[in-house]
Backbone and ligand atoms as CSV (ligand in chain L), in Angstrom:
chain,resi,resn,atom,element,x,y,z
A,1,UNK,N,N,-6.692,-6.152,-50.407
A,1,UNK,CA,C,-7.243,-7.267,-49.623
A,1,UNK,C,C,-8.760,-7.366,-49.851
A,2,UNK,N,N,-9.351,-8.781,-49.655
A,2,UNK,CA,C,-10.575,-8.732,-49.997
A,2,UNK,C,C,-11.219,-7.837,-48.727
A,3,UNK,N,N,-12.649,-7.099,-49.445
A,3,UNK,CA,C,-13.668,-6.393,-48.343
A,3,UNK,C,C,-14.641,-7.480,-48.500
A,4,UNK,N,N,-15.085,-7.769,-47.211
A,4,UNK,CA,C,-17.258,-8.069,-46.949
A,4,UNK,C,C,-17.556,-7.075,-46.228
A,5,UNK,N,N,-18.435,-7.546,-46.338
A,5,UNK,CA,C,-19.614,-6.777,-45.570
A,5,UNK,C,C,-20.520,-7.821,-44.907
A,6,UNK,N,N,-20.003,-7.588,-43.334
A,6,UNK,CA,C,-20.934,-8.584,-42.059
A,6,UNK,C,C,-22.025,-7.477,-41.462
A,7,UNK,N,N,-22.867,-8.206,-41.310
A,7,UNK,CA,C,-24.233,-7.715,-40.357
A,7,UNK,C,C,-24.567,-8.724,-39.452
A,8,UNK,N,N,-24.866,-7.593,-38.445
A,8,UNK,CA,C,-25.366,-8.110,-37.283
A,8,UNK,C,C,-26.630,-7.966,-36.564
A,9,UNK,N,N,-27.792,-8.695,-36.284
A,9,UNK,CA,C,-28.806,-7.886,-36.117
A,9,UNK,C,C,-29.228,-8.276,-34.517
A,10,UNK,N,N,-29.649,-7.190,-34.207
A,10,UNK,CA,C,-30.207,-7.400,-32.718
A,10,UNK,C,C,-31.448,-6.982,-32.474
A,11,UNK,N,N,-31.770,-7.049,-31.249
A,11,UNK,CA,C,-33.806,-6.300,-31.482
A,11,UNK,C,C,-33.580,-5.884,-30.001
A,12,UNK,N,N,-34.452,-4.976,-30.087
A,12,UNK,CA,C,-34.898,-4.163,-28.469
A,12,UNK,C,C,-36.500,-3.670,-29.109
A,13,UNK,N,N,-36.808,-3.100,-27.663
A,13,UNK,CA,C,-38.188,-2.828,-27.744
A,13,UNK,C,C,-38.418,-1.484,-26.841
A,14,UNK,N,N,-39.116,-0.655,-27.562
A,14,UNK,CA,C,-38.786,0.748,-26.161
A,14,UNK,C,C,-39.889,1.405,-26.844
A,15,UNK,N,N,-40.353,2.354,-25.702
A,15,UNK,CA,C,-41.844,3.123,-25.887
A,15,UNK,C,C,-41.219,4.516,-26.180
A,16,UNK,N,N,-42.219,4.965,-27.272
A,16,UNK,CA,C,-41.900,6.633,-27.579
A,16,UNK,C,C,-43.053,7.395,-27.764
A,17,UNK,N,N,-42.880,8.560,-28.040
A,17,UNK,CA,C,-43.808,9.643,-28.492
A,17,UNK,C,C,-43.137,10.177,-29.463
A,18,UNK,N,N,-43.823,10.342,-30.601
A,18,UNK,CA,C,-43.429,11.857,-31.581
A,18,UNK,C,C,-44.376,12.788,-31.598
A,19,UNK,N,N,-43.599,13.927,-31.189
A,19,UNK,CA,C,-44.024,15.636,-30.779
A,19,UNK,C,C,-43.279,16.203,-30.914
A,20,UNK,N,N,-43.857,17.515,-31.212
A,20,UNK,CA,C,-43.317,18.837,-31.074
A,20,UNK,C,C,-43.888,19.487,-30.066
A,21,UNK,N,N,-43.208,20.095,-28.504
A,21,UNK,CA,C,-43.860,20.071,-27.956
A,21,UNK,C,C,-44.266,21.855,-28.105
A,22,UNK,N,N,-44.431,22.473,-29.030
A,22,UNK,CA,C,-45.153,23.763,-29.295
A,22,UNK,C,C,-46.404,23.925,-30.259
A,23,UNK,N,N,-46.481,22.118,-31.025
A,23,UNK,CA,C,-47.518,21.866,-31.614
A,23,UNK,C,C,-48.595,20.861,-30.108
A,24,UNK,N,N,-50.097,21.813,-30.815
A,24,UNK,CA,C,-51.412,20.799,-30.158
A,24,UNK,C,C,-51.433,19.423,-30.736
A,25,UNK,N,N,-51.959,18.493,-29.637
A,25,UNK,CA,C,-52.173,17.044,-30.199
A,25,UNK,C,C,-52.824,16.883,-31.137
A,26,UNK,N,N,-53.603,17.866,-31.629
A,26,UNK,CA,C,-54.166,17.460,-33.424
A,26,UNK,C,C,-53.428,17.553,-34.025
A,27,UNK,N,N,-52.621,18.722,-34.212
A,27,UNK,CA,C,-51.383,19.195,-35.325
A,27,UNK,C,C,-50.211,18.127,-35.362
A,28,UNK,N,N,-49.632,17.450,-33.844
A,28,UNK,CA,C,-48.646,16.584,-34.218
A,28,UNK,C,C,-49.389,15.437,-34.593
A,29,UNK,N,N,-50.807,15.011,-34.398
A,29,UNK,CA,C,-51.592,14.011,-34.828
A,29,UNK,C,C,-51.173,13.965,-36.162
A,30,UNK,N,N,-51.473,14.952,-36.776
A,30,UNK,CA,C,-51.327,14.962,-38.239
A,30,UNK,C,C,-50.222,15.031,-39.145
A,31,UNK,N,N,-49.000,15.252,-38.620
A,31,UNK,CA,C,-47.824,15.216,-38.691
A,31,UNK,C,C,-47.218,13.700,-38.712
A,32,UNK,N,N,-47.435,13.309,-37.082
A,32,UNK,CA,C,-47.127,12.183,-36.797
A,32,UNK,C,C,-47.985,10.577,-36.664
A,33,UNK,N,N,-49.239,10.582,-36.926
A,33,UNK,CA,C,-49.977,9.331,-36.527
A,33,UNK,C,C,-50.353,8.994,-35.423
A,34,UNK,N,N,-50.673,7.994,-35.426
A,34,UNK,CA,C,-50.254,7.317,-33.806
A,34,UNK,C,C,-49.331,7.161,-33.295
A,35,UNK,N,N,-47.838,7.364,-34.011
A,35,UNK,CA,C,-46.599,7.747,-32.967
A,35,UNK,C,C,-47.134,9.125,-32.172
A,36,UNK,N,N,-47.731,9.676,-32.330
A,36,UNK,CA,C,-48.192,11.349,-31.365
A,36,UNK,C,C,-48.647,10.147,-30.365
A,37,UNK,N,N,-49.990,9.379,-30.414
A,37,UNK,CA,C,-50.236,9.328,-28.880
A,37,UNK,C,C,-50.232,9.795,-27.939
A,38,UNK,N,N,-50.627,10.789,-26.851
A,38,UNK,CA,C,-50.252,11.752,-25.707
A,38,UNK,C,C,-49.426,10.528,-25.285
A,39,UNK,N,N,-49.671,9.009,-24.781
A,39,UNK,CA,C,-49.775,8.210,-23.482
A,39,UNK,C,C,-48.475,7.132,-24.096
A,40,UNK,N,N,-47.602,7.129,-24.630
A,40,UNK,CA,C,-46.431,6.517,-25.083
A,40,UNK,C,C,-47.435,5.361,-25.710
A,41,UNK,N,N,-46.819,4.590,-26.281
A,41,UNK,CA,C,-46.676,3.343,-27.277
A,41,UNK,C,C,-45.446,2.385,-27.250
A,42,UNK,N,N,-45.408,1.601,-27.672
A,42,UNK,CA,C,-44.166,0.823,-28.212
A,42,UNK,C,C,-43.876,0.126,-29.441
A,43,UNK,N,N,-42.413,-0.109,-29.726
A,43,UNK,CA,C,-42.440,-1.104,-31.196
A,43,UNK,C,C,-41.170,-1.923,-30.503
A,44,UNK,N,N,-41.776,-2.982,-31.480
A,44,UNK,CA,C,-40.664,-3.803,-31.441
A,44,UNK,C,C,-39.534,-3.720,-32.183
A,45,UNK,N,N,-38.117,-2.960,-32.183
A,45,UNK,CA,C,-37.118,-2.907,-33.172
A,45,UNK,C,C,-36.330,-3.832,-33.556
A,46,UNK,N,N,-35.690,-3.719,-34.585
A,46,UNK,CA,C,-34.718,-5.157,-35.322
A,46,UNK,C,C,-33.868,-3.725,-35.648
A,47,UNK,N,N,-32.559,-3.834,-35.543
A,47,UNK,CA,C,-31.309,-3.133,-35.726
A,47,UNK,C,C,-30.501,-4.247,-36.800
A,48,UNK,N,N,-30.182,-3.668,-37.623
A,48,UNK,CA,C,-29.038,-4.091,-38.470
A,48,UNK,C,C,-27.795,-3.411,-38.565
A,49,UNK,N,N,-26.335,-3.865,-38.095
A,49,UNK,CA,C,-25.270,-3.680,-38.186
A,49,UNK,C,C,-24.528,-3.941,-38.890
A,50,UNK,N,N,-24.441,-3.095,-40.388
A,50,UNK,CA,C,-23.564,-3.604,-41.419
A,50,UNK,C,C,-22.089,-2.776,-41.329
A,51,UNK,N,N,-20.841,-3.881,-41.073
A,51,UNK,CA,C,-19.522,-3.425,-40.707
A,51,UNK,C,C,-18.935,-3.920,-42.114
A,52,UNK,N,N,-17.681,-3.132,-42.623
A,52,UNK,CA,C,-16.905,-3.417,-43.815
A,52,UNK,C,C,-15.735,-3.780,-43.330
A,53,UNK,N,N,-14.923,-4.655,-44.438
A,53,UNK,CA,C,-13.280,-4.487,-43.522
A,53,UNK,C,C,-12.442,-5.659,-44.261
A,54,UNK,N,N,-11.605,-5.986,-44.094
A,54,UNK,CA,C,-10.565,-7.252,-44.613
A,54,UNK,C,C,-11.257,-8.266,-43.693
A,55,UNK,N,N,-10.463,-9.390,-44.856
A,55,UNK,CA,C,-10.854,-10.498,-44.227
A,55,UNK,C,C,-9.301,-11.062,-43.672
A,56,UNK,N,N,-9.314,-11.415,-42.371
A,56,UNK,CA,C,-7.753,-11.688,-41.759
A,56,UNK,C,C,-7.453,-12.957,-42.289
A,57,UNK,N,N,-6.233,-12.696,-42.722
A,57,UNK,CA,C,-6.292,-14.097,-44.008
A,57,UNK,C,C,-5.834,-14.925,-42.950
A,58,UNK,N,N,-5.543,-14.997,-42.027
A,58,UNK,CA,C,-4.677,-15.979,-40.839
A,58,UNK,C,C,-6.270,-16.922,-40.134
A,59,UNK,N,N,-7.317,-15.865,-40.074
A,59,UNK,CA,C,-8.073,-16.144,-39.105
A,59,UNK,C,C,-9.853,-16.624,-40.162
A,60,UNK,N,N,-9.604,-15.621,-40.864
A,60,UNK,CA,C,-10.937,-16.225,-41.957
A,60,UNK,C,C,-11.908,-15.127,-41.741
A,61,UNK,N,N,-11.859,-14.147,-40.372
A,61,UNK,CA,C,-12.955,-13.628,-40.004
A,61,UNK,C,C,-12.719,-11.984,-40.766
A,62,UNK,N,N,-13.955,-11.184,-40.983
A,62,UNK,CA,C,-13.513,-9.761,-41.056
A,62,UNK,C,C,-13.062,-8.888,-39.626
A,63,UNK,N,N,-14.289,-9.613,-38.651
A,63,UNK,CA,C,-13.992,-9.475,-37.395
A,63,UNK,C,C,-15.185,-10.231,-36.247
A,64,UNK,N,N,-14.445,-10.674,-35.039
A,64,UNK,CA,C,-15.088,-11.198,-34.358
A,64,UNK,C,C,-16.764,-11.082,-34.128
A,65,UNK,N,N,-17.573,-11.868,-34.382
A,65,UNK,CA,C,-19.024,-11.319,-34.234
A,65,UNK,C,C,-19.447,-11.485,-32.701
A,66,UNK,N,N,-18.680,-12.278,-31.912
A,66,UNK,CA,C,-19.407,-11.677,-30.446
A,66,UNK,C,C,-18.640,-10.644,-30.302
A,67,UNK,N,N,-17.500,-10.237,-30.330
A,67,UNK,CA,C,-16.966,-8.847,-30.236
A,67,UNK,C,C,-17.972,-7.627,-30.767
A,68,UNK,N,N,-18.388,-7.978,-31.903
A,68,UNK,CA,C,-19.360,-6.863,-32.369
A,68,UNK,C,C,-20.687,-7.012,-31.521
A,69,UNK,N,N,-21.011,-8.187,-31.706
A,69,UNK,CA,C,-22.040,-8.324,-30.755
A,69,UNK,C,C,-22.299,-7.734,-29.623
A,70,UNK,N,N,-21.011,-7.577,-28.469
A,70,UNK,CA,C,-21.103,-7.082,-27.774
A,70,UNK,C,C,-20.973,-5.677,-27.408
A,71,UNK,N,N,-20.004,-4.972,-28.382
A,71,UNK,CA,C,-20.181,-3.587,-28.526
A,71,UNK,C,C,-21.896,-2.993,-29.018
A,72,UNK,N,N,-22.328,-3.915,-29.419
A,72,UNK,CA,C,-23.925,-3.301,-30.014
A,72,UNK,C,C,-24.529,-3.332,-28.364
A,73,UNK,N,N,-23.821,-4.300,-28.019
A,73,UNK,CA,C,-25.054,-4.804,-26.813
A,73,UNK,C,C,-24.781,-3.532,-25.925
A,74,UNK,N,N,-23.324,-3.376,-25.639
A,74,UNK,CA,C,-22.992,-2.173,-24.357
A,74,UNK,C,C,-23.488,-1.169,-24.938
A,75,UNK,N,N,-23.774,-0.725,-25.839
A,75,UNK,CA,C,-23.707,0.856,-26.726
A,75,UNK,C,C,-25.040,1.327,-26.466
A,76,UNK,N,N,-25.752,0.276,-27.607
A,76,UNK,CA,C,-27.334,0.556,-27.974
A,76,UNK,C,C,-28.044,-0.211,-27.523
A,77,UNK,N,N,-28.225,-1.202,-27.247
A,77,UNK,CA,C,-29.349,-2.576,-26.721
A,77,UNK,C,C,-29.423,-1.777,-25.228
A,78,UNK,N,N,-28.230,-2.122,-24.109
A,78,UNK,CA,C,-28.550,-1.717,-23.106
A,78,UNK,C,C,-29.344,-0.597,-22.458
A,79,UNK,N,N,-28.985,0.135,-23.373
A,79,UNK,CA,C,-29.143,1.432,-23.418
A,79,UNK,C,C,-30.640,2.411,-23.890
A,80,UNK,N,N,-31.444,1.332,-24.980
A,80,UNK,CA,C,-32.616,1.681,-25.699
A,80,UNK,C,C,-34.028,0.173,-24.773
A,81,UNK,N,N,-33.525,-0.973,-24.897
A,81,UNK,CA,C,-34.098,-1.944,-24.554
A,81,UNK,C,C,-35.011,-1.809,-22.952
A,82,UNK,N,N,-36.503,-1.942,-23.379
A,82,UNK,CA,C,-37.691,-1.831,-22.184
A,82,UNK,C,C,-37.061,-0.115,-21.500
A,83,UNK,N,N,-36.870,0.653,-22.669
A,83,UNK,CA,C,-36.549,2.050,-21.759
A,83,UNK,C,C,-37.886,2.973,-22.933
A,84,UNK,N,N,-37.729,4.309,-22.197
A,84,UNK,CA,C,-38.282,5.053,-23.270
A,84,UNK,C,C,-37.747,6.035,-23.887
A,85,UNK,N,N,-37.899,6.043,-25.604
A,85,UNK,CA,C,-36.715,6.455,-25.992
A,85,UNK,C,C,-36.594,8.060,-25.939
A,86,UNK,N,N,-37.860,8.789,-25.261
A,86,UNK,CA,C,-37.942,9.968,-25.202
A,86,UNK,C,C,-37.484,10.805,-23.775
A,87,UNK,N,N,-37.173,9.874,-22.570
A,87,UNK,CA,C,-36.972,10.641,-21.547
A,87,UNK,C,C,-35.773,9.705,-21.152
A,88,UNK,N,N,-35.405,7.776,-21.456
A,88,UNK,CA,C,-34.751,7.350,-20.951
A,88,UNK,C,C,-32.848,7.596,-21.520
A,89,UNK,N,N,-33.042,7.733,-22.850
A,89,UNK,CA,C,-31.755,7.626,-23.522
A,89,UNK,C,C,-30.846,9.119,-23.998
A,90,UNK,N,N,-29.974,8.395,-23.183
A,90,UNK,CA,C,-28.822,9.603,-23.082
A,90,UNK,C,C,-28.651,10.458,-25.077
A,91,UNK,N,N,-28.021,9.576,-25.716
A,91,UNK,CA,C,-27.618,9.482,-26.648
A,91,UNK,C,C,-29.028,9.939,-27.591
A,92,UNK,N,N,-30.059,10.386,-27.050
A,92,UNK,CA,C,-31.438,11.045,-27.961
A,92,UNK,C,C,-31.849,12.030,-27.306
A,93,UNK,N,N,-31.231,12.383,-26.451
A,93,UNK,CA,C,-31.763,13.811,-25.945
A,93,UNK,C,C,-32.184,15.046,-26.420
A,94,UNK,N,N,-32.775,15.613,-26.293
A,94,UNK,CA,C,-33.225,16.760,-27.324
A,94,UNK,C,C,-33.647,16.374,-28.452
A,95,UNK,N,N,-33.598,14.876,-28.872
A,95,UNK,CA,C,-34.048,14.583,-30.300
A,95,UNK,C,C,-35.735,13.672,-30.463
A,96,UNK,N,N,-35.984,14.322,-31.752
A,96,UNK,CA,C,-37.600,13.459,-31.635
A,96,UNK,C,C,-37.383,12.031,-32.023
A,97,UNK,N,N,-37.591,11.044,-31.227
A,97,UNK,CA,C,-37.480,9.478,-31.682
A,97,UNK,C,C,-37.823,9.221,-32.999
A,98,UNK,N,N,-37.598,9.840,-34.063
A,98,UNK,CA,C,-38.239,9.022,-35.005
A,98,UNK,C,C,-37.086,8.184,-35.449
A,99,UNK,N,N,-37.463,6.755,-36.623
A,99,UNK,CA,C,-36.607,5.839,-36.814
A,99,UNK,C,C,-35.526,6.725,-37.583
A,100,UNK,N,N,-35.673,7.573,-38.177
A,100,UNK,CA,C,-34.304,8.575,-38.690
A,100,UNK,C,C,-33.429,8.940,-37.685
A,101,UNK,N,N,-34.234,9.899,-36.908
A,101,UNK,CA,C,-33.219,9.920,-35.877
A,101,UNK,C,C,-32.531,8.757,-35.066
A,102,UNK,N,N,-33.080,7.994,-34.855
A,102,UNK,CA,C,-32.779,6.658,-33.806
A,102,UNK,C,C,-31.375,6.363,-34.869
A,103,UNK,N,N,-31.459,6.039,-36.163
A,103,UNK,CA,C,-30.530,5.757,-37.067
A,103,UNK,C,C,-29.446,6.496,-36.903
A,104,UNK,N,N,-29.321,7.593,-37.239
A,104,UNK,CA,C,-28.395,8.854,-37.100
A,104,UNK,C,C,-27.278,8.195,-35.835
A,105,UNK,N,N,-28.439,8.509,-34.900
A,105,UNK,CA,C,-27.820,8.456,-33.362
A,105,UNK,C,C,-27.425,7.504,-33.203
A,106,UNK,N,N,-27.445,6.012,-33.522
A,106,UNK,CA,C,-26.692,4.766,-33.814
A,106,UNK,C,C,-25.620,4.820,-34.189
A,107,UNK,N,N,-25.493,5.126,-35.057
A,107,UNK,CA,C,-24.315,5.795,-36.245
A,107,UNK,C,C,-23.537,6.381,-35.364
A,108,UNK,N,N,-23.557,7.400,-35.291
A,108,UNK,CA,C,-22.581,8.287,-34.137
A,108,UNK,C,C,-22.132,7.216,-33.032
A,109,UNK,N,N,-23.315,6.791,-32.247
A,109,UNK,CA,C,-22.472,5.825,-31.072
A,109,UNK,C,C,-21.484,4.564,-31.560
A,110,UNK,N,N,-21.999,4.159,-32.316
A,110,UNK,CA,C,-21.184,3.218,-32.888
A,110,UNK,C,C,-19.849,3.047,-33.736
A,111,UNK,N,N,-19.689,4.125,-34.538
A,111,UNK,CA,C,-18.999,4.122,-35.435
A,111,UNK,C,C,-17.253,4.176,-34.658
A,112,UNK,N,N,-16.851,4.790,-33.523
A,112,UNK,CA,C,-15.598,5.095,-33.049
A,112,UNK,C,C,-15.487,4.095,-32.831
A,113,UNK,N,N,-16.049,3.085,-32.130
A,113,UNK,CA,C,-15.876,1.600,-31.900
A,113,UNK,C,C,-15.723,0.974,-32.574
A,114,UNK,N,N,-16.358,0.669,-33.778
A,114,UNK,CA,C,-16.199,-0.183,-34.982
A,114,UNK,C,C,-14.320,0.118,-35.421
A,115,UNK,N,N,-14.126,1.607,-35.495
A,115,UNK,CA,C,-12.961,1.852,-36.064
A,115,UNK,C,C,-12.019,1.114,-34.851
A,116,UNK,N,N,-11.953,1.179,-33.979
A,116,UNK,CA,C,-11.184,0.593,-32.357
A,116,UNK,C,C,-10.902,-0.994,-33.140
A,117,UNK,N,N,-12.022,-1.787,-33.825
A,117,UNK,CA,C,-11.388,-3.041,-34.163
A,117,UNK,C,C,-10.903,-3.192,-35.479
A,118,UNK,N,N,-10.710,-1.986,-36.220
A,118,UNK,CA,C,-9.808,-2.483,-37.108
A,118,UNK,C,C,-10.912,-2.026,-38.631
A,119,UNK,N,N,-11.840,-1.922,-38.508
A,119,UNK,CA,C,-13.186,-2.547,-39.196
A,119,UNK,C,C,-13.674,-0.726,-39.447
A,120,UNK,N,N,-14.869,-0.916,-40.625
A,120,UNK,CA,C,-15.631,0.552,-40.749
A,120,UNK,C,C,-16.843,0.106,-40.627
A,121,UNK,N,N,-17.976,1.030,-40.301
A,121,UNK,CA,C,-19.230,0.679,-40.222
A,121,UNK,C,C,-19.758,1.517,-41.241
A,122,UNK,N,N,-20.234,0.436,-42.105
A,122,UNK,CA,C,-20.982,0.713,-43.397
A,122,UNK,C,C,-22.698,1.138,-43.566
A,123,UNK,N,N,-23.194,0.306,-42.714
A,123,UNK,CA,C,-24.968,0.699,-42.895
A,123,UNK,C,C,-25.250,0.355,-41.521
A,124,UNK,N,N,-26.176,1.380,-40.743
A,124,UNK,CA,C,-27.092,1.144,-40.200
A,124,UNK,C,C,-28.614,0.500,-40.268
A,125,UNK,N,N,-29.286,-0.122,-40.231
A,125,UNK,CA,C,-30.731,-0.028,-41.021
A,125,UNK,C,C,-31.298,-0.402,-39.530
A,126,UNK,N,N,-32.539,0.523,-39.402
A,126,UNK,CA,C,-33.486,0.041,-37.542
A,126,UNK,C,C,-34.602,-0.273,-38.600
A,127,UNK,N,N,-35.529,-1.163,-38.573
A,127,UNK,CA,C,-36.686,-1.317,-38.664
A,127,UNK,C,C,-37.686,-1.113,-37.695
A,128,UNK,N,N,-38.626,-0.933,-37.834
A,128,UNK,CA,C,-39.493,-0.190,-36.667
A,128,UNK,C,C,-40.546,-1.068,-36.939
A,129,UNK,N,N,-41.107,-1.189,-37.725
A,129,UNK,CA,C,-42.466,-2.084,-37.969
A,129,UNK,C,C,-41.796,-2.641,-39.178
A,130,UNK,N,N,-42.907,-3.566,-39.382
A,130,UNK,CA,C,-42.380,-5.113,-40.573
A,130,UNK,C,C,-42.994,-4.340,-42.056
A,131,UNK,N,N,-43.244,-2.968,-41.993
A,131,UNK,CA,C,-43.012,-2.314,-43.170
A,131,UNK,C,C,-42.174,-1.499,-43.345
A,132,UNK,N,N,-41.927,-0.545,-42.269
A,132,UNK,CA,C,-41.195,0.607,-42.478
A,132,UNK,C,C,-39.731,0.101,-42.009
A,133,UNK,N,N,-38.365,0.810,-42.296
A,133,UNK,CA,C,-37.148,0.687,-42.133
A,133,UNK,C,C,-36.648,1.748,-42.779
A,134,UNK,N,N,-35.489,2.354,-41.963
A,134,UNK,CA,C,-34.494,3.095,-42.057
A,134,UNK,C,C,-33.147,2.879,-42.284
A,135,UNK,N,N,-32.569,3.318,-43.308
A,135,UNK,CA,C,-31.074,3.050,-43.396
A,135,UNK,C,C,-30.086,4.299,-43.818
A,136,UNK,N,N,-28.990,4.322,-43.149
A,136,UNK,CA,C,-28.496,5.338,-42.982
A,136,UNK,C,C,-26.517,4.961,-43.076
A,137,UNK,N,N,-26.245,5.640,-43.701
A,137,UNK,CA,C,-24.640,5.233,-44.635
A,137,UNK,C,C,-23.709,6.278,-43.777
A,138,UNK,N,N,-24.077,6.891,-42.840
A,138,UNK,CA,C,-22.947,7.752,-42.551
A,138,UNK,C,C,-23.142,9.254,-43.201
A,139,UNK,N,N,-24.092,9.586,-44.355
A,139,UNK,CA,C,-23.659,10.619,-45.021
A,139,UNK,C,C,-23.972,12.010,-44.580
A,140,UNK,N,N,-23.704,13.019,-44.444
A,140,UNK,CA,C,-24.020,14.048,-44.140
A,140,UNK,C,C,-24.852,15.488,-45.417
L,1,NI,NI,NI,-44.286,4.843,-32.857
């Protein structure tokens, strides 16, 4: 059967810090940039949801996009959006916000769901700033 590949993109916005908290603020300064900041920051994110799958020859679709839509929305939007991603989100706990990790941890929340409609989830990609972006395939 034929495969595409649909994406879906959504945006949230959430304040972080990157630290180590056994490194001094010079050392993660230098590590991290101005993501260290002692006093949080924010970015504006763009999430990309790339799902694989048949196309339902009855229906035309690979799969419903407010359906996906809305699994992004319950999962990750609700969940990351005007929060902070270092003390508010379940699903990053113990982890340092960076856009790798944020990716990773997407991945994981998402992926059992995607399989629930039938569908695989192929790429993650978070952009963080209108240079940098992360993309992440699942691989270990
Ligand atoms: Ni930052």
């Amino acid at each position: 059967m034929p495969k595409t590949y649909l994406t879906r993109r959504e945006r949230f916005s959430s304040a972080h810090r990157l630290f180590q908290q056994e490194l001094s603020d010079t050392e993660n300064a230098q590590i991290y940039g101005q993501c260290s900041h002692p006093n949080w920051h924010g970015h504006n994110y763009e999430l990309f949801v790339t799902v694989k799958g048949d196309v339902n020859p009855e229906i035309g679709f690979t799969l419903n996009l407010k359906t996906l839509s809305n699994i992004i929305k319950t999962y990750i939007i609700d969940k990351v959006d005007h929060k902070n991603l270092n003390l508010d989100v379940p699903f990053l706990k113990g982890k340092i916000p960076t856009t790798e990790n944020l990716s990773i941890a997407i991945w994981d929340e998402l992926a059992p769901h995607i399989k629930e409609l039938g569908a695989e989830l192929y790429k993650i990609k978070v952009q963080e700033t209108e240079n940098n972006f992360i993309e992440y395939f699942g691989e270990l």
